[in-house]
C-alpha positions in Angstrom: 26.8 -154.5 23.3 26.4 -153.8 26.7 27.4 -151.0 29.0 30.2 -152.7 30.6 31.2 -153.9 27.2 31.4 -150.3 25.9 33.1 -149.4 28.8 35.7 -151.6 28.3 36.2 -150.7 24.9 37.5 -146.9 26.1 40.2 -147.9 28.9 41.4 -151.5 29.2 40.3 -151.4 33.2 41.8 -155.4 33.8 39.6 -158.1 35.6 36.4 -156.8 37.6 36.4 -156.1 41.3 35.5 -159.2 43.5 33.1 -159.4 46.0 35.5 -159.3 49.0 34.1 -160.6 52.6 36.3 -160.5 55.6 35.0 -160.6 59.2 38.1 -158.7 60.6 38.4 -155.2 59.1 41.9 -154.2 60.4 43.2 -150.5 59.9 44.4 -149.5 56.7 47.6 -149.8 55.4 49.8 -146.0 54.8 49.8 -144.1 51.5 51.7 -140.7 51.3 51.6 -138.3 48.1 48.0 -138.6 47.2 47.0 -134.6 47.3 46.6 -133.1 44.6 49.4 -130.1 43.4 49.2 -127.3 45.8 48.1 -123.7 43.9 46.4 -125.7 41.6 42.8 -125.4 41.2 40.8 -128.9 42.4 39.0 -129.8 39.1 36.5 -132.5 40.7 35.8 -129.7 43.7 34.9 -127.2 41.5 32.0 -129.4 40.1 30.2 -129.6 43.3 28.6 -127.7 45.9 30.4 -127.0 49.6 28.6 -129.8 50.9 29.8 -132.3 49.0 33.6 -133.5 50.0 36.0 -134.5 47.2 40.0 -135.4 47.2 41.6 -136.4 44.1 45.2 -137.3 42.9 46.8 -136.6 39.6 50.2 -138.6 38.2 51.2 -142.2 38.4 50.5 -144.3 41.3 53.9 -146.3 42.2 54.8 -148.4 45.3 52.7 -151.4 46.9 49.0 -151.6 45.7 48.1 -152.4 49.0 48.6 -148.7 50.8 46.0 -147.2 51.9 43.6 -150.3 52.1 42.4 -152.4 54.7 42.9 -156.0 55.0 39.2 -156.6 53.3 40.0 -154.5 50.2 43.0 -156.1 49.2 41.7 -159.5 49.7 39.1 -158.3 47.3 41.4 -157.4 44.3 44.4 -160.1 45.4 43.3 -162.5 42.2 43.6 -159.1 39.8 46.0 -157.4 38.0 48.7 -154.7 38.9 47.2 -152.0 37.1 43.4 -152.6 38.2 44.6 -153.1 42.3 46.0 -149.7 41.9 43.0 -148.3 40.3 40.9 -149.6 43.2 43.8 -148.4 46.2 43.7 -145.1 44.7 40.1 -144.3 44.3 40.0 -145.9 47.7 42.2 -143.4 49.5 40.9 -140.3 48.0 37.1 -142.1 49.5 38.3 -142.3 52.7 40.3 -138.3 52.6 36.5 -137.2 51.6 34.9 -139.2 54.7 37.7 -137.8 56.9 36.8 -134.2 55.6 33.1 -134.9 56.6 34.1 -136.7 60.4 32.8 -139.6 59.3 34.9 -142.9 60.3 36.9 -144.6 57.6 35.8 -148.5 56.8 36.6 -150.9 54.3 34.6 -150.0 51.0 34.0 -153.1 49.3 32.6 -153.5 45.8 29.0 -154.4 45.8 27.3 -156.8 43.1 28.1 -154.8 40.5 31.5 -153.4 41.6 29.5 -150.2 43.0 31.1 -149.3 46.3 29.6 -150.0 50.1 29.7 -146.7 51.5 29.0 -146.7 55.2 25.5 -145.4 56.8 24.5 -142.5 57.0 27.1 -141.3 54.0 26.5 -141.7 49.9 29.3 -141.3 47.5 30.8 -141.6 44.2 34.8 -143.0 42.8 36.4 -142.9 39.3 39.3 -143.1 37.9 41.1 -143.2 34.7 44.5 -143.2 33.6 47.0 -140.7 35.6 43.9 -139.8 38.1 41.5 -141.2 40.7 38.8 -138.9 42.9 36.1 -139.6 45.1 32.8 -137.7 46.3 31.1 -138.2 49.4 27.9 -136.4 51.3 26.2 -136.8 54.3 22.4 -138.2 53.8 21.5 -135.6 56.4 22.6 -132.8 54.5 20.0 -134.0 52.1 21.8 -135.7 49.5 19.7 -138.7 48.2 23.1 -139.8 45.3 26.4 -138.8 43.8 27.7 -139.6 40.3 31.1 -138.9 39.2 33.5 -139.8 36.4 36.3 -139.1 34.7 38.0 -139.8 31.3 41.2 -139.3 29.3 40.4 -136.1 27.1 40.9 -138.0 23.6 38.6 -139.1 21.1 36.7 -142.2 22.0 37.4 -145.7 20.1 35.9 -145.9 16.4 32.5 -147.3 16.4 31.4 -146.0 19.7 30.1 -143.3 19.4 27.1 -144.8 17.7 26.7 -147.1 20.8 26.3 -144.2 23.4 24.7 -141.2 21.5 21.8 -141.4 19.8 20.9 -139.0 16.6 19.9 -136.2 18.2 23.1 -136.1 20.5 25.4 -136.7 17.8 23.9 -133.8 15.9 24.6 -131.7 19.0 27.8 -133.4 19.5 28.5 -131.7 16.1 27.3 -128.7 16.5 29.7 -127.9 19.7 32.6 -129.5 17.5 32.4 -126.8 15.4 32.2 -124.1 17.8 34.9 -125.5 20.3 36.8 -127.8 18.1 39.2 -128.2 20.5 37.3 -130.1 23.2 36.7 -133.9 22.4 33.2 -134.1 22.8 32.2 -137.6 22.1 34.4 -138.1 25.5 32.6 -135.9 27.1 29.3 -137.0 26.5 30.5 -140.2 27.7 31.7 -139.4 30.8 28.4 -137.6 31.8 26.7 -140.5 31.0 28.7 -142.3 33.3 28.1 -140.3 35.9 24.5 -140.3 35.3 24.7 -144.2 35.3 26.4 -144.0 38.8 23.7 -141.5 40.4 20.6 -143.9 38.9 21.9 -147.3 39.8 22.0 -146.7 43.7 18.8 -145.4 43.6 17.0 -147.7 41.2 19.2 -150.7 41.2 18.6 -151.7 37.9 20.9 -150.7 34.5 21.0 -147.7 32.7 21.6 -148.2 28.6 23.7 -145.5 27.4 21.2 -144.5 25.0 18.6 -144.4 27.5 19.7 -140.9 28.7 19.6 -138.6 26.3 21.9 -135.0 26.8 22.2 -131.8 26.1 25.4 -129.8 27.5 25.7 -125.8 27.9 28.8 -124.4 27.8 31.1 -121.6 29.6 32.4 -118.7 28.4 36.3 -120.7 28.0 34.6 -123.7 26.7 36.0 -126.0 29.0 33.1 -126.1 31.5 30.2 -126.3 31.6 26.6 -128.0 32.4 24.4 -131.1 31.3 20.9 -132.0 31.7 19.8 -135.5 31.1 16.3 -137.4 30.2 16.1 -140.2 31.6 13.6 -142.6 28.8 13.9 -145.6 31.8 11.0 -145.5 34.0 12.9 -145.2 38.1 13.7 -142.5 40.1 15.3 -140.0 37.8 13.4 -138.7 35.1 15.8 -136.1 34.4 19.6 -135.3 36.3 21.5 -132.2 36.1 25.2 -131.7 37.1 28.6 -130.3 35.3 31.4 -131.0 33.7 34.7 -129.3 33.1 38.0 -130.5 31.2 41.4 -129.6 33.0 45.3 -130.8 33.1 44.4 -133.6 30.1 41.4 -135.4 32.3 37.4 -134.8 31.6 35.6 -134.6 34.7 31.7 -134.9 35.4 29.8 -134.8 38.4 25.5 -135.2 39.2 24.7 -134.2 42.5 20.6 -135.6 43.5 18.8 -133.7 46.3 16.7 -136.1 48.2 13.5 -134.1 46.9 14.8 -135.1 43.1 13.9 -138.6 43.4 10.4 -139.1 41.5 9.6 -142.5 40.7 7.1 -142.9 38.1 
């Protein structure tokens, strides 16, 4: 099965993004109540370092699809359905929040051949969503960040059947292990969320796929056991042999983040 395949099989995510074109850009379209809740802690900010901008929104996402995106975007989605055009507005707005936090201009981000998003020069950056939240990531190439990666995930158990698609043996055995010690944190879901965020750091860089069991991980783990780190070999010959980042579960939602330092990239 492959990776989009798998994907599918966690969160139905309706049809895939079109390859939008449109000559005139226009200005984007208004969206209000997209911050997160005030005196609440940012859980995607708190995965990455100060030089990395990041807005997120938590709860449902009501009104027209179409706020927040320019004329090109919603062209782009205009044959999908509801719940995917809000899915692509909403990781779109928190995008352009993290450009505006780093003075860089806000443009039309439209899907690339595999759905990745076209960030603008100069800038490199990362969306997810999943249900009841959508974030974006975003650095400037001059601060010497080469990718981003992020993800999130509902924290349940994944789908019967797939784990045995994403981990191999030696994961699930670690998978099991950290079961037993934190029971409480759905681990399988975890694992898969790194590994999409992994996935999202690689492909930029090598623009090729990344199997899921072609990264193999091993997590550490905070003193709460909700946090924590990741390292990942990479068995794919390209640009990352091995990826580090973190990961933390908050407010019912699994985050994971992979920063890559322009000196990271080794191809081989």
């Amino acid at each position: 099965m492959s990776r989009t395949s798998i994907a599918a099989s966690t969160e139905p995510t309706g049809p895939p993004e079109a390859d939008g074109r449109q000559a005139d850009q226009g200005e984007p379209t208004t969206e209000s109540g997209t911050a997160g809740l005030r005196g609440v802690e940012p859980l995607l900010a708190s995965l990455l370092p100060p030089y990395v901008a990041a807005a997120e929104s938590f709860g449902p996402r009501d009104g027209d699809w179409r706020a927040g995106l320019f004329p090109a975007e919603a062209q782009a989605v205009e044959r999908a359905g509801e719940k995917r055009r809000h899915e692509f507005a909403g990781a779109r707005v928190c995008a352009r929040q993290a450009l505006q936090a780093l003075a860089l201009r806000p443009v039309p981000l439209l899907p690339g051949p595999r759905g990745e998003p076209r960030w603008p020069p100069g800038a490199v950056g990362s969306m997810t969503h999943c249900a009841g939240y959508r974030a974006a990531a975003v650095a400037r190439r001059d601060d010497g960040v080469a990718g981003l990666g992020i993800d999130a995930e509902p924290h349940a158990p994944l789908a019967d059947g797939v784990l045995e698609m994403v981990a191999g043996p030696r994961e699930q055995e670690h998978l099991a292990a950290l079961a037993r010690a934190r029971p409480e944190v759905c681990w399988e879901r975890v694992l898969f969320s790194v590994k999409e965020a992994v996935f999202k750091a690689w492909y930029p860089l090598a623009r090729s796929e990344l199997d899921f069991l072609e990264a193999e991980v091993g997590f550490s783990v905070g003193a709460d056991g909700s946090a924590g780190g990741f390292r990942a070999v990479v068995a794919k010959p390209g640009p990352l042999p091995k990826v580090t980042g973190r990961w933390r579960v908050a407010r019912g939602v699994i985050a994971s983040a992979v920063v890559v330092r322009a000196g990271e990239r080794t191809a081989r």
